[in-house]
N, C-alpha and C positions, 0 to 999 in steps of 0.2 A: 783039793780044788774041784769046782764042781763046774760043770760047762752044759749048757744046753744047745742042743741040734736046731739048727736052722734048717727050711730049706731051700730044694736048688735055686738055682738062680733061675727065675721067668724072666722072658723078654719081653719087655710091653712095653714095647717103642712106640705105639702106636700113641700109650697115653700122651696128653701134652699139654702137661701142668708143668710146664718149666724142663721136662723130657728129660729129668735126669730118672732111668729108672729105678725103682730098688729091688729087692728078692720081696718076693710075696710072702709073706707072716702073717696073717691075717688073724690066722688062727692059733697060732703057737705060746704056748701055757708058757710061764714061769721057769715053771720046773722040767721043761721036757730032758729029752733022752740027750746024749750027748752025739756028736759026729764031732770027730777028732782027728777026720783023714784029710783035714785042711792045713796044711804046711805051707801052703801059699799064703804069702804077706801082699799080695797084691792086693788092687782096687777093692775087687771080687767079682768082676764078672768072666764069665766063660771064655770073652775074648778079651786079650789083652790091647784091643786098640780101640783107644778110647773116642775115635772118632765115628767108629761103627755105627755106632747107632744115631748119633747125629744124620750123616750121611745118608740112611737106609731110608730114615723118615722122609728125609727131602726129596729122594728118587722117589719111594714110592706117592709121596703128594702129585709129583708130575709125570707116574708114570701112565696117565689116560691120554695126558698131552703128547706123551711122546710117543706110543703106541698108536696115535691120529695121526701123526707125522710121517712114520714110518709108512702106517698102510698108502697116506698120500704117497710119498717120495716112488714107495714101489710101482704105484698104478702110473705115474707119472713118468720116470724114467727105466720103467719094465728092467728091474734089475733083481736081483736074489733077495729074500731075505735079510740074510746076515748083513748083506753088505749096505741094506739100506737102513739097521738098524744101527749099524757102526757109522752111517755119515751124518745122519739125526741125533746121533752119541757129542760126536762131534760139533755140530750146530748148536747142541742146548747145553756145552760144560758151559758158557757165560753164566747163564740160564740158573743151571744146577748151584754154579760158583757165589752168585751171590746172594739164592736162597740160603745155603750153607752158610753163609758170612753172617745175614741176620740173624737165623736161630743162634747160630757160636756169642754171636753178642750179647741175644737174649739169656741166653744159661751165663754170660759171663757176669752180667750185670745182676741178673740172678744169684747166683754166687757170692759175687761181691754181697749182696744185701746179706743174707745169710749168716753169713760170718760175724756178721754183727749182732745177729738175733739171739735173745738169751736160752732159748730154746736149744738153739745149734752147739751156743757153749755150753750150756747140763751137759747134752748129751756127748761133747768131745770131752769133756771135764773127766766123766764118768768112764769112757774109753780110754782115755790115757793113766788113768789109775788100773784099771784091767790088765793094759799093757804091760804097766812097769809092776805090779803087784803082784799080780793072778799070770802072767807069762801068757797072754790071750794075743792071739794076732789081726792085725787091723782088722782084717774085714770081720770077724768073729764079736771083739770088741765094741766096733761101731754097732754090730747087729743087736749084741745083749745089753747093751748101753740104754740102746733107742725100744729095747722091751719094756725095758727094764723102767723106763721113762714114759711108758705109753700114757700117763696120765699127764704130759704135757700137751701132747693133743687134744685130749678131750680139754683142758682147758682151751686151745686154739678153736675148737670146734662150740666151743661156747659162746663165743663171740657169732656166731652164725644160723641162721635161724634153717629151720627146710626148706630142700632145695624150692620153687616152682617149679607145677607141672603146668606146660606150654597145651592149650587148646587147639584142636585139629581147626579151626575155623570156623565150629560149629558153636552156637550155647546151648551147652547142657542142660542149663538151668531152667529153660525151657521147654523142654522136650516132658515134663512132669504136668505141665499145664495145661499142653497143647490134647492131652488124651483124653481129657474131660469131655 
């Protein structure tokens, strides 16, 4: 049975293409090396709660607002640090709560589409044969599946032409003429 090494898990919550992250591959050949010290049949990320990184994103989007707040709250009733970041904690879980409830909608609804893409089933197709065949554990499977399939993407990305690059306000295309 032949297994190829993945690696670590990166965190890039910051992305936010639908903020489910995955392990960075970018670069990872076919045939690479094996890591086999994966016994964990989990998700696959580092933590096991799967709300982390939902969560993380959404603090830190508001955390210039809340850091505003605090320094207000402290200048305003001359009290400690801590304690004025624990009652601005307090003020903004609404706040916090139902950013949180958006994005969870948005990845759910997300999801849901997903699952119906024929993309998602190759590459679950392909995992679950790994699984019951090859003895591969989920997250291992889903990773060599989705290499293994890399050429679904480049078809997805053929549908799309280069990105645009956005003009500072200036035209360039003038700046050629004007030095005559």
């Amino acid at each position: 049975m032949l297994r190829h090494k993945r690696n670590t898990h990166i965190e890039d919550e910051q992305d936010d293409r639908g903020d489910i992250s995955p392990d960075s591959d970018e670069n990872m050949d076919d045939d690479s090396e094996v890591d086999t010290d994966n016994s964990d049949d989990s998700a696959g990320s580092e933590s096991d709660d799967v709300w982390d990184s939902l969560i993380k994103i959404e603090l830190c989007k508001l955390q210039s607002a809340y850091e505003e707040k605090v320094k207000d709250v402290m200048k305003l009733k001359s009290i400690r640090e801590s304690r004025a970041r624990s009652d601005v904690y307090k003020k903004m879980r609404p706040l916090y709560r139902r950013a949180i409830i958006k994005r969870f909608v948005a990845r759910l609804l997300w999801f849901d589409s997903i699952r119906r893409d024929g993309v998602y089933k190759a590459i679950r197709a392909s995992a679950e044969r790994l699984r019951t065949e090859e003895d591969y554990g989920r997250q291992e499977a889903l990773q060599y599946a989705t290499n293994k399939r890399k050429y679904l993407f480049d078809k997805l990305l053929s549908d799309y032409g280069p990105p645009e690059i956005e003009a500072d306000g200036e035209d360039d295309d003038n700046d050629d003429t004007e030095s005559d």
